[in-house]
C-alpha positions, -999 to +999 in steps of 0.1 A: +421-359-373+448-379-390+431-382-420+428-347-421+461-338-414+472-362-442+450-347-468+461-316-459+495-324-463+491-340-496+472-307-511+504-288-500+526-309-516+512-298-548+497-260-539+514-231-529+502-233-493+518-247-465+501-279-451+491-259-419+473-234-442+457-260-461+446-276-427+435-246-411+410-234-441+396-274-440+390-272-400+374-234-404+352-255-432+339-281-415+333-265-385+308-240-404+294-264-422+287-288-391+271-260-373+248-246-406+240-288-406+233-288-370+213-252-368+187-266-398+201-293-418+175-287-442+172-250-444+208-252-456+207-282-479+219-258-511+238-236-492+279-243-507+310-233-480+342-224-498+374-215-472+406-204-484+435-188-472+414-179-443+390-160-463+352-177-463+329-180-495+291-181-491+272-189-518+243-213-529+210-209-518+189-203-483+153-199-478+151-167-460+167-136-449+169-150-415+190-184-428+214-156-446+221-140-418+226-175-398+251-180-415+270-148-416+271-152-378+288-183-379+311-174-406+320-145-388+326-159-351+364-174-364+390-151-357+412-168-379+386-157-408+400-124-427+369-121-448+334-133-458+321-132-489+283-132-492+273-147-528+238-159-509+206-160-531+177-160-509+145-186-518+163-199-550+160-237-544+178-258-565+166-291-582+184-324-596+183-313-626+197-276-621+225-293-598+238-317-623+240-292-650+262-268-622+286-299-618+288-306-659+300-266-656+325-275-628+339-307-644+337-282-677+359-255-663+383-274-644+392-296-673+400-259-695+420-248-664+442-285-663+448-284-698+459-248-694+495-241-694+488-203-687+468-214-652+483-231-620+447-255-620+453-269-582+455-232-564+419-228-583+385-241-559+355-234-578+318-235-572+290-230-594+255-225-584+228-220-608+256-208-640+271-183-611+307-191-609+328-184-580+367-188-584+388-189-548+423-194-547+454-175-555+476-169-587+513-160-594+502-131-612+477-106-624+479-120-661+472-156-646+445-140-622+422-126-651+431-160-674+415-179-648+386-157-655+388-153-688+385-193-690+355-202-671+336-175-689+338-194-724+317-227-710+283-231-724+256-219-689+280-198-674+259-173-663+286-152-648+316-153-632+331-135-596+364-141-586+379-141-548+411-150-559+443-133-548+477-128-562+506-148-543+543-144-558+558-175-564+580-181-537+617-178-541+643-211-545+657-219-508+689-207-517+680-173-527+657-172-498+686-171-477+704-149-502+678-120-503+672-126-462+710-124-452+717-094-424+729-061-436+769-057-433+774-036-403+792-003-408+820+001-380+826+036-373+847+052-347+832+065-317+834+102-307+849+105-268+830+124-247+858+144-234+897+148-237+905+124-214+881+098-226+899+068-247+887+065-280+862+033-285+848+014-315+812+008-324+788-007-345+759+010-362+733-008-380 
């Protein structure tokens, strides 16, 4: 545990989550992927687990419908989770060979993103499976959304490539935080008496 909450404090000192965000999305992680390892360790040898901003990416490979919807189940029984994406290929086994060339694609992709200056690389979690690549993470805007994209499409064996990512604005300086969250000024009017008699009061409307 304080291993994890380090790492997940040093991933938010350079993303633009919080360290309890990042920390959340790893515990949500390795709990799935403890209990797809415990369930049939081998049945779900190829299948990848992706969790991000509470949202859970399926993908890789299982033997059988019945594996597929294994894991749905135990995606699914988190109600931190918002949403689980199923990118599942049923009875498409992977070998050593097919593997290596999906991480030469990851290694591939990330280096375009890094040298990027149009990308934020580090909000950007990939997987590849079989020249399918999967893109999870957020961006500061539409344009850097599709350029992400746009970018892992040029390597040589991308088959294709779906994005989950999300748009996140890039969060305002501290002191305009406090600027753009400061209380309305309150408008003092005078109060109507309810009869003749009644002394006339101030109030405050808001």
């Amino acid at each position: 545990m304080a291993a994890g909450a380090v790492a997940g404090v040093g991933m938010a000192a350079v993303q633009d989550r919080t360290a309890g965000e990042v920390m959340d999305d790893g515990h949500v992680y390795s709990d799935i992927k403890s209990r797809m390892m415990a369930a049939d360790a081998q049945g779900f040898r190829d299948t990848h687990v992706e969790v991000y901003d509470g949202n859970v990416l399926l993908s890789g490979a299982v033997p059988d419908e019945q594996h597929r919807q294994a894991a749905l189940m135990i995606a699914h029984t988190y109600r931190t989770v918002h949403d689980v994406y199923d990118e599942m290929l049923v009875g498409q086994a992977t070998s050593l060979g097919r593997a290596a060339h999906d991480e030469f694609i990851i290694t591939q992709i990330r280096t375009r993103l890094i040298a990027s200056p149009r990308v934020r690389a580090v909000n950007i979690n990939l997987e590849v499976f079989h020249g399918n690549v999967y893109l999870m993470g957020t961006a500061r805007s539409e344009e850097e959304l599709r350029t992400a994209a746009e970018i892992a499409s040029t390597v040589g064996g991308v088959q294709r490539v779906v994005s989950f990512m999300t748009v996140r604005a890039e969060p305002a300086p501290y002191y305009a935080q406090n600027t753009l969250q400061a209380p309305p000024t309150p408008e003092y009017v005078a109060a109507t008496p309810d009869s003749d008699t009644a002394p006339a009061q101030s109030g405050t409307r808001y």
